[in-house]
N, C-alpha and C positions, 0 to 999 in steps of 0.2 A: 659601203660594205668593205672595201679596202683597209679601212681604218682596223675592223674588228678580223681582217684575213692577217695580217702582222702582228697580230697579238700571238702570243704560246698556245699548246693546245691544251695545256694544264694537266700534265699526263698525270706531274705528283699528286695529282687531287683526286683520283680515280682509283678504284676498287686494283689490286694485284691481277697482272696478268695470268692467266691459269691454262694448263697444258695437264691432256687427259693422259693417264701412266695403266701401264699394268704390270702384275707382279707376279711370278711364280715363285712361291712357297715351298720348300720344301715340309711335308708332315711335323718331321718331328720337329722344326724353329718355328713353327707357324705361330704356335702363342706369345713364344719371346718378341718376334719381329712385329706383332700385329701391338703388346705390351708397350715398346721400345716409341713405335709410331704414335701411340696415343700420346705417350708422356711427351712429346714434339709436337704434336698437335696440331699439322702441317699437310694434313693428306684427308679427303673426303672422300670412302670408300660408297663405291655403287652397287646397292641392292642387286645380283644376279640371280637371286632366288626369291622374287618377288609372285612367283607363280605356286608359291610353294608356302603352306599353312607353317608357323610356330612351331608345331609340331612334327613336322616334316622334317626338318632341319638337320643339319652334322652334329651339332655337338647341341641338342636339345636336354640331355641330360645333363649336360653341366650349367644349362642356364637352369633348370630345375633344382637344382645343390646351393648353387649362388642365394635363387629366389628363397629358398627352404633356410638358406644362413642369414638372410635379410632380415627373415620374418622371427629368426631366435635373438637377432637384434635389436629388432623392433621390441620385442618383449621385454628383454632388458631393461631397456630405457625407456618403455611404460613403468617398470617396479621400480625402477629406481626413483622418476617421478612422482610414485603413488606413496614409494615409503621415505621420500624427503631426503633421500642421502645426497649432498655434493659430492660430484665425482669430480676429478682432478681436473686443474685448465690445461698442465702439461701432463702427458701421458708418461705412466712409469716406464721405464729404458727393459727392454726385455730382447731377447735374440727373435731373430727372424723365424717365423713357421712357415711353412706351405701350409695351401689350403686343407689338404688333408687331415692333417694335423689341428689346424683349428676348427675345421668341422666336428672331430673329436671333440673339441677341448667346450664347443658351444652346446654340443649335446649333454657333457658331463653335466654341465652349467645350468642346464635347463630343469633336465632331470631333478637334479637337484633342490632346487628353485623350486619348484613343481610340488616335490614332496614335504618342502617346509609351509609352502602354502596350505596344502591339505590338511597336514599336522595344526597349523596355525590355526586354521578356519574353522576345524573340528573342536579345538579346544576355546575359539573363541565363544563357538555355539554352544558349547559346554556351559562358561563362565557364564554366559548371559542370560543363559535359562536359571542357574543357581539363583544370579540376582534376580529373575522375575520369581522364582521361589520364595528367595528371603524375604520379597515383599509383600507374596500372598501370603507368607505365616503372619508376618506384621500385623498387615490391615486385614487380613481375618480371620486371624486372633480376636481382633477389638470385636469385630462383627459378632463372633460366637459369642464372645463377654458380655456384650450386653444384650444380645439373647436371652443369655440366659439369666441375668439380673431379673429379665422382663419374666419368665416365666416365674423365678422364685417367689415376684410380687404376686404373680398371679395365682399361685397356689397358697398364700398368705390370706388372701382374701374369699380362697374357697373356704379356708378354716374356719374365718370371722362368720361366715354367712352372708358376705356380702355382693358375692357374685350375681350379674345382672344378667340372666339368663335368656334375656332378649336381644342382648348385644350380640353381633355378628360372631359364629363359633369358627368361621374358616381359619385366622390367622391365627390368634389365639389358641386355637387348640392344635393346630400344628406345631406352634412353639411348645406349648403343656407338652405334648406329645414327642417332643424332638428331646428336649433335657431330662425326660423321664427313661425314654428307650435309650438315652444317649449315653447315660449313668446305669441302665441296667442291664446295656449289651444286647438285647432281643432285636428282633425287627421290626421297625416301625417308621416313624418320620427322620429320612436322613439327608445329606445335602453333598452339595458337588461346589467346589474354591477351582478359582482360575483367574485369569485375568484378559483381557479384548480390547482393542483399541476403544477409543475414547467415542470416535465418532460411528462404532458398531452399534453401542452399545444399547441404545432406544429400539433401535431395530431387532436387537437380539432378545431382547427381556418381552417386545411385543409375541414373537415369535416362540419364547418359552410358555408363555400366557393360551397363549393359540393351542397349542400342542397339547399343553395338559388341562385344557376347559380350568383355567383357573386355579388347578391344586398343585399350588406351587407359591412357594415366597422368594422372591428376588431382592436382595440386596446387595447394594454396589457401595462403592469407597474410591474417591479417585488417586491415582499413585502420588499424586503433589510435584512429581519432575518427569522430564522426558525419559522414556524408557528404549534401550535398545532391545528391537527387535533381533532375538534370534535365527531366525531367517532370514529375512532380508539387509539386517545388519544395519539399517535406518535409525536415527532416532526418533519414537511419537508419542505420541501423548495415549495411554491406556489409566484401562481404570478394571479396578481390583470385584469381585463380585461372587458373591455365595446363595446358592440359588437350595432353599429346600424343598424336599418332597417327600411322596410317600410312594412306594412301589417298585417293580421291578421293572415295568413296561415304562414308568415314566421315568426311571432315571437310563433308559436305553435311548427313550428318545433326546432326552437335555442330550447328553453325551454325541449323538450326534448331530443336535442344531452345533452343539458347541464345536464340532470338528467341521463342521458348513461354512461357517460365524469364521475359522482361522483362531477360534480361541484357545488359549493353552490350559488345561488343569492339572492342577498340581493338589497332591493328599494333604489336606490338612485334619491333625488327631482332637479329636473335643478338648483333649483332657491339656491344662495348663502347661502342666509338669513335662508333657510328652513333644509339647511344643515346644518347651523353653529348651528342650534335648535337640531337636533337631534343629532347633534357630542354631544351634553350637555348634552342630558339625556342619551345615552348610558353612556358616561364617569360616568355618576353620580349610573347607575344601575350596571357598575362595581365594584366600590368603594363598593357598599354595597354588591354584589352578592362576594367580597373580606372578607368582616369582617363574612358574613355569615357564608364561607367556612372555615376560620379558627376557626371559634366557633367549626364549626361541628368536624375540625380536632383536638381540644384538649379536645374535648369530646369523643370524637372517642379513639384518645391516652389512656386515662383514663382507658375507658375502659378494652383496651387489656392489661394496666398494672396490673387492678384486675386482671383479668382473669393471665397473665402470673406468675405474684407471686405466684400463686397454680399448673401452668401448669405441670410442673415436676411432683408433688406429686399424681395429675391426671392421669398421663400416666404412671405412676411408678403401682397404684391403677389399674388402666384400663387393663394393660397388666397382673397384676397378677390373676386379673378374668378373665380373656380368658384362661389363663393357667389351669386356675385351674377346668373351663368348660371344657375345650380339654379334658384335665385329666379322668373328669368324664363319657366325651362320649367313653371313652376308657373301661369300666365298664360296667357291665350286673346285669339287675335283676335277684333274684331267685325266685321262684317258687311263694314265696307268693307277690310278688311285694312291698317288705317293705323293703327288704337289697339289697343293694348295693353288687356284688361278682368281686373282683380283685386280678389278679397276678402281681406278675412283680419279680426284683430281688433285691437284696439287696448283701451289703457286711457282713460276718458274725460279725463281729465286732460293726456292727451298730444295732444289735435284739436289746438291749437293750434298745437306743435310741429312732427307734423307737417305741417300748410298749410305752414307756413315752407318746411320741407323742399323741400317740393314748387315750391314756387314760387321757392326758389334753384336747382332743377335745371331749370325751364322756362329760366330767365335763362342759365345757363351753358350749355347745350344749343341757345340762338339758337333754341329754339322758337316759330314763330307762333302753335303755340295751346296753352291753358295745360290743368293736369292736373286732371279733374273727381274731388272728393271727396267722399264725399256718406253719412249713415248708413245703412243699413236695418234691416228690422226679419227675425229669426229664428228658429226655432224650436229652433235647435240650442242644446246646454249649450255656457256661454263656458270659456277657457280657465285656467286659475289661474295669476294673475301678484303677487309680492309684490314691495313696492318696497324696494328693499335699497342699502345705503351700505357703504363699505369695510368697517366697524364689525359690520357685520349677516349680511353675505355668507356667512360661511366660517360661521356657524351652521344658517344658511338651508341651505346647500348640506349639513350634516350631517343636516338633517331629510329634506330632500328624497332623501337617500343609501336611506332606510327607509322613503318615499312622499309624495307630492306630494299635497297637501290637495287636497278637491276646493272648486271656486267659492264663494267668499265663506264659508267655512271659517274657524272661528278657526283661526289658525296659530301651532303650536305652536313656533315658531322662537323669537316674544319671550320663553316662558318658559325656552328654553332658554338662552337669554342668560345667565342666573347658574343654573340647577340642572345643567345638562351642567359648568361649570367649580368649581361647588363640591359635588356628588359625586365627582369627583374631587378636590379638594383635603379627601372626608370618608375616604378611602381611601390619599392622598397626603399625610398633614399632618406637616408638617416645617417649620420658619420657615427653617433654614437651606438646603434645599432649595427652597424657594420663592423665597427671595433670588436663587438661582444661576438658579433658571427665569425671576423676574423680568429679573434683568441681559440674559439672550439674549434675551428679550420686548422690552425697550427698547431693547437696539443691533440688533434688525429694523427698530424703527418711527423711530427716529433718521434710520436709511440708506432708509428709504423710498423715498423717490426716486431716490435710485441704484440704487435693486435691481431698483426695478420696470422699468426702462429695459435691464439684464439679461439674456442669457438667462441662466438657471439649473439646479441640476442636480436630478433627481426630488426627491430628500431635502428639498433647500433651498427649490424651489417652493413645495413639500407645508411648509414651516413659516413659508416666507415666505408664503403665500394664509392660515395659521391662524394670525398671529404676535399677535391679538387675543384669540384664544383662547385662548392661552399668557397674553397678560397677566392676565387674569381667572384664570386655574386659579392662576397662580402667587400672586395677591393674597390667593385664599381658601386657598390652601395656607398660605401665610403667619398667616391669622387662625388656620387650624383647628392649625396647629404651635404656637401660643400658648395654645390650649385645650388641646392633648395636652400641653402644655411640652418638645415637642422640639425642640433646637437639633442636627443630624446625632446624634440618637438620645441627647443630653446634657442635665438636665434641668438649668435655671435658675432664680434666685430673685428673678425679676423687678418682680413685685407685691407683693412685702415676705415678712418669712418665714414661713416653715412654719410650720404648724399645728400639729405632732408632733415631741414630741421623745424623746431618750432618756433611759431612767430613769436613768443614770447616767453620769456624764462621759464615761467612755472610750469608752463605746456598744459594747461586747464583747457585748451583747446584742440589738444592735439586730434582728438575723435570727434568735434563737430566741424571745425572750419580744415582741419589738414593739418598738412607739413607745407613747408615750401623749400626748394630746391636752391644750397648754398653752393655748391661745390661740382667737380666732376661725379658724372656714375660710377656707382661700386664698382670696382675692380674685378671682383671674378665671385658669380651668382649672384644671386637674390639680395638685395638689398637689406640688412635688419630691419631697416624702419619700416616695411612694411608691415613687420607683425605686429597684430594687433590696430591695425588701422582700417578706418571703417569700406578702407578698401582692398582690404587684404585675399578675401574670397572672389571679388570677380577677377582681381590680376591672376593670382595665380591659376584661377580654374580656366582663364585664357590661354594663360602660361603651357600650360600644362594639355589641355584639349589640341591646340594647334601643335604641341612638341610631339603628340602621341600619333600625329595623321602625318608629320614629314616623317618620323619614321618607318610606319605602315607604309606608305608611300615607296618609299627607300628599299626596302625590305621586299618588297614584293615585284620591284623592278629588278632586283638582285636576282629572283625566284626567273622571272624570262630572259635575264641575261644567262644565266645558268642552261636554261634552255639551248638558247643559240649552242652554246657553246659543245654541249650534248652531241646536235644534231649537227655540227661540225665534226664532231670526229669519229662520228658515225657512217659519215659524209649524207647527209638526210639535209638533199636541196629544196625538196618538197616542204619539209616542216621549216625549213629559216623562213620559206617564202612566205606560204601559206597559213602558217601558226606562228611567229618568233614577231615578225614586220605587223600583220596587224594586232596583236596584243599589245605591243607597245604602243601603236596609234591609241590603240580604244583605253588602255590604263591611259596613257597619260594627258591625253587627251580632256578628260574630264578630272581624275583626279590629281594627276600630275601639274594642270594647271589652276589647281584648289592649293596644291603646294605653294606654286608660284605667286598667285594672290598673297598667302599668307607671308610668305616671305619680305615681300612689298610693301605689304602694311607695314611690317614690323622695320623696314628703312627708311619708310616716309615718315611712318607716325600716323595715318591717314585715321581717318574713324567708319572709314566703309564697312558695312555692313555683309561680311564674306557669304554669312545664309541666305540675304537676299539675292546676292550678285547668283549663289550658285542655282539656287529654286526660277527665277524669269531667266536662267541660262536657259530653260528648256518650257518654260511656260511664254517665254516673251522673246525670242532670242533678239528681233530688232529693236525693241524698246529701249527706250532711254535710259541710263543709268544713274542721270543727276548725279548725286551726293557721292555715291556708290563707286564711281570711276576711279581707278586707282593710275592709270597712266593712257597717251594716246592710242589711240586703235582699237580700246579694248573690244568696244563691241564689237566691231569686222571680226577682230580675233576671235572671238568667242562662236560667233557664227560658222567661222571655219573649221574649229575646231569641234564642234558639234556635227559638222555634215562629214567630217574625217571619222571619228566614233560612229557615225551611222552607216558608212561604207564598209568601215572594218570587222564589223559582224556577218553581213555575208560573204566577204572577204573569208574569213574564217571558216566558214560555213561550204561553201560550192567548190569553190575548184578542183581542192584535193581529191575528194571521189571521184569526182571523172577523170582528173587526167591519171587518178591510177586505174581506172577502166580502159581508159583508152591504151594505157601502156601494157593493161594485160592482152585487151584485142592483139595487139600487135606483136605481142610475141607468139602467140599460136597461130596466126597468121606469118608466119617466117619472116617478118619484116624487121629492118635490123633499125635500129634508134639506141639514140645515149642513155643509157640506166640512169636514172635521175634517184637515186637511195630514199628510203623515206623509213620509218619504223614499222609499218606497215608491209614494207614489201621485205624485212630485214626477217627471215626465219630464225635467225639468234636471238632477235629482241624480245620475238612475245612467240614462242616453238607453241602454246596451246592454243595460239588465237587462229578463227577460222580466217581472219584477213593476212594471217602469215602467210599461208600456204597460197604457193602462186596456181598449183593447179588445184583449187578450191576455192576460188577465187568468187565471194560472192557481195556483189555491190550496194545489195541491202542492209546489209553488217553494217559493211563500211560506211555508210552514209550516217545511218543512224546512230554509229558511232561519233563519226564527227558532229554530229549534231548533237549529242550529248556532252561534248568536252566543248564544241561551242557554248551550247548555254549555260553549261559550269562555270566557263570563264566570266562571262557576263555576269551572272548574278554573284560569283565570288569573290570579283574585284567590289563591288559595292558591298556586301556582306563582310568582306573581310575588311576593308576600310573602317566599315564601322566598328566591328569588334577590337580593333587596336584601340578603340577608346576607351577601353579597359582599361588600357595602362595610366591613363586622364583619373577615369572613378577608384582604381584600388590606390592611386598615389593621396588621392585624398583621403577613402576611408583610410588610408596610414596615418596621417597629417591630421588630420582632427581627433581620432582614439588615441593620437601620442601626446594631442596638447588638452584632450580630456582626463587622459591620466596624469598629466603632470599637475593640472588647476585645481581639480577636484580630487585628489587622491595626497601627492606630492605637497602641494601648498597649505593642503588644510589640517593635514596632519603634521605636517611640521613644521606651518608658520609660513 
């Protein structure tokens, strides 16, 4: 342990140290100062009205104003959406407003908006109903047309004598009877035009049948295009239909199946002449009810494009007054009700700042008196803040995605800096792939500054906020494609040549008997000559299985060294002993020395068979290794290292809860002994856990706890060992869909 006590304590790798403040405010600077702070972004203010509803609050009406301009912005940029306009990517240059003023100016807006909607929607119902008009004169027009052809025949043949007077008089004589009263004006057989959706329409002529036992003729016509519905403004399918009758009772009832139904009827005149008059003025009150609506519509446009050229700068404006109202309902008067009194926390590193802060917002605010800052002292745990640069952020933010370290924590974002970009590039390697990710890595960070100035779309944000990330994967994609030697699944002869050659010129053998080895090994990566050779699938998936377990391996001893180093500067004697000492027996113990095998094969050359040696490590441990043995001792070793992994689980398991039982006895017992730290007995570390609190002190927690992180550990070193073999199977499915695309795609399309 000496070795690891002369190490640093890795202070730079830890969250900013943080130091609780409070602030009195004066009234009237309280929003500039509270403004001032946000845009710093340096200070975490603490809920002091947290007993206290939303609506309780100081300045609840100005979060209601904010909320109330949010929602006339949101509506905005729904209409702007809905009616297609692009609004500007830079916002036009206009003079500063207060909020007051552009609450004004969003209500004009609205208002406005509001009443070209109505106008618009009123006149579109208007237009749509014409054209279902123009269509019922159309198609029932035709409909009475040959109606009445049908009776003229029919009255042709009473003259002859040839009426068959046992044929059915129902229809027929309604029609006799419809063109006769139709042409002489009286009252007799008359009819009702409309038009109904398509898929009413069985149901509707059932239910007119129903209603008038029969005495009724239905005939329908279907529209031949989609029609918009006037109402709901849909486009569907309807169909045109002239329904006749006789009576007063029965056309009260059509009239209202047809108002039931949702059907529309519209007058149409028998007479030719009368129709062909109004086919003319509807046509004519469309054309214009046409030029209307498109006035309205690039009036309308206009509009939303003032309005969107500022919308950004509105919402960017809107949202920081909400903030900065939250902020202040988070805030309590004192006593004489003229200052403002807040805590919250800061980094120590930022006091300076901000003072600044505060004392630009006294000066611009014309405040007499200035804002009191000042530290205190707390017992609460501080909050974890890392300090992050454009470079750092979009890693930071992938760690914090799967939990937020807690206080002065190493943080585990610097190492992900290169093992998050080059496990991928150990599953992605491709040089020719990396190229093409590099080149989009570098025209993000070229355009940098114009992008960021932007809005952007989810996709492009999402690669613009990661476009560092990309550089990195694509760099190590790049190296690890030179170690694979793939160029889009193409093996090249970069580093001079192959090692292998064929036993005979023409190489008609190269895929039944081999290559044979001329020369030194390839110089750096994979050999070419293995592609394509009928050994090319078990090396590399060797290659590649065993490269993916030393780095699991690797990685995961990194994760409890991390540890130690934690519980050093925490000073938590307990956890090095107890948790730090046996993890590393029991990891490496078994898989640590699965590394070590592997490594040995790959210096000797041996042909031991690693799954068996590992499977009778624990089914056989004295048994004979034969073939298997990779160096002397192994099997002693093997056995000791087995009964080390079996002591380090209750190792893990027991001690800890007692001896922090025994250390509680002993403190309520006035007994004086050396505080041994542990995270457990640390009120900073975990303030909600019932085993922080020393005088709450209960031993069943805590047992049961450790016994839950015991057997996490245990089945998580095997489960997570296994799951790095991901990196083995996705390097493959890479490696075969890049050389399927190239053979059967690449090759045979272009020779």
């Amino acid at each position: 342990m000496g070795v690891f006590d002369r190490l640093p304590p890795m202070d730079h790798l830890r969250s900013e140290k943080m130091c609780f403040v409070q602030l009195i405010i004066p009234a009237e600077s309280a929003r500039v100062a509270v403004t001032y702070l946000g845009e710093l972004g340096l200070l975490q203010f603490k809920d002091l009205n947290e007993d206290k509803s939303p609506f309780q609050r100081i300045f609840v009406n100005q979060v209601k104003r904010c909320a109330e301009m949010a929602r006339k912005l949101r509506f905005f940029s729904d209409q702007i959406n809905k009616a297609g306009v692009r609004s500007s990517v830079r916002p036009a240059l206009e003079p500063d407003i207060d909020l007051e003023e552009l609450e004004a100016r969003l209500g004009e807006h609205e208002h406005e908006l509001l009443e070209m909607n109505t106008n618009s929607d009123k006149l579109q119902q208007t237009y749509n109903e014409l054209l279902e008009f123009k269509l019922v004169l159309t198609k029932a027009g035709g409909i009475l047309a040959s109606s009445h052809n049908h009776a003229t025949s029919a009255e042709r043949e009473l003259d002859e004598n040839v009426y068959d007077r046992e044929v059915d008089e129902g229809n027929a004589y309604l029609l006799e009877q419809g063109v006769h009263q139709g042409s002489s004006g009286n009252s007799g057989v008359r009819f009702v035009s409309g038009i109904i959706l398509k898929s009413k329409a069985l149901a509707f002529e059932r239910m007119l049948f129903r209603a008038t036992r029969g005495n009724m003729l239905f005939n329908q016509a279907p529209a031949g295009e989609p029609v918009t519905d006037p109402i709901s403004g849909e486009e569907v399918e309807k169909t045109v239909f002239v329904v006749f009758f006789s009576g007063e009772q029965a056309k009260a009832k059509i009239l209202k199946i047809c108002d039931s139904f949702g059907a529309s009827c519209y007058p149409v005149p028998e007479e030719m002449i009368k129709q062909r008059q109004i086919f003319n003025e509807v046509s004519a009150r469309l054309s214009d009810l046409e030029v209307t609506l498109d006035a309205g519509i690039q009036h309308r446009n206009k509009a939303l494009e003032t309005v969107g050229s500022q919308l950004w700068r509105w919402t960017i404006m809107v949202k920081k007054e909400k903030a900065v109202y939250d902020t202040l309902n988070m805030l309590n008067f004192d006593v004489t009700k003229k200052c403002l009194v807040g805590e919250g926390w800061c980094p120590i590193f930022a006091k300076s700042q901000i003072k600044d802060c505060l004392q630009r917002a006294t000066f611009h605010s014309n405040s007499q008196v200035g804002i009191i800052f000042h530290e205190m002292d707390t017992l609460e745990s501080p909050p974890t803040y890392f300090r992050t640069d454009k470079f750092t952020n979009a890693f930071q933010e992938i760690v914090d995605a799967y939990g937020v370290a807690r206080y002065q924590e190493a943080n585990p974002a610097v190492y992900s800096v290169v093992t998050f970009p080059f496990l991928f590039a150990v599953m992605f390697g491709d040089w020719g792939h990396g190229i093409c990710l590099l080149l989009g890595a570098l025209v993000l960070i070229l355009c940098e500054k114009k992008l960021s100035s932007q809005k952007l779309g989810s996709f492009m944000e999402m690669a613009f906020g990661g476009r560092y990330v990309i550089l990195l994967m694509a760099i190590f994609s790049i190296y690890c494609g030179l170690i694979y030697n793939e160029f889009f699944s193409v093996p090249f002869h970069i580093f001079g040549k192959s090692a292998y050659e064929c036993r005979e010129k023409s190489c008609s053998d190269a895929h039944t008997a081999g290559l044979i080895k001329v020369r030194d090994p390839y110089p750096f990566g994979v050999d070419p000559s293995w592609r394509g050779s009928r050994s090319e699938l078990p090396f590399l998936n060797s290659l590649k299985m065993k490269m993916s377990i030393l780095m699991g391996v690797a990685q995961m001893n990194l994760g409890i060294v991390l540890s130690y180093f934690d519980a050093r500067f925490h000073g938590n004697a307990l956890d090095i002993r107890y948790q730090f000492i046996p993890q590393m027996i029991f990891l490496n113990s078994l898989f640590g020395y699965l590394a070590l095998l592997i490594l040995i094969k790959w210096c000797t050359g041996s042909q031991a068979d690693l799954y068996h040696v590992m499977i009778y490590m624990f089914l056989d441990p004295a048994g004979d290794l034969g073939e298997n043995q990779l160096f002397w001792g192994q099997k002693e070793l093997q056995i000791l290292l087995l009964l080390m992994a079996l002591v380090a689980v209750p190792w893990m398991l027991f001690p800890k809860p007692f001896i922090l039982k025994k250390l509680h006895k002993e403190r309520f017992q006035g007994h004086t002994y050396r505080f041994l730290g542990t995270s457990e007995m640390d009120p900073d570390s975990e303030p909600d856990s019932a085993r922080a609190r020393h005088d709450d002190f209960n031993f069943g927690e805590v047992f049961v706890h450790q016994m839950i992180h015991s057997i996490e550990f245990v089945l998580g070193a095997v489960s997570n060992t296994a799951s790095y073999l991901r990196l083995w199977a996705l390097s493959l499915a890479h490696s075969e869909l890049s050389t399927v695309f190239y053979e059967k795609l690449l090759l045979l399309a272009w020779g």
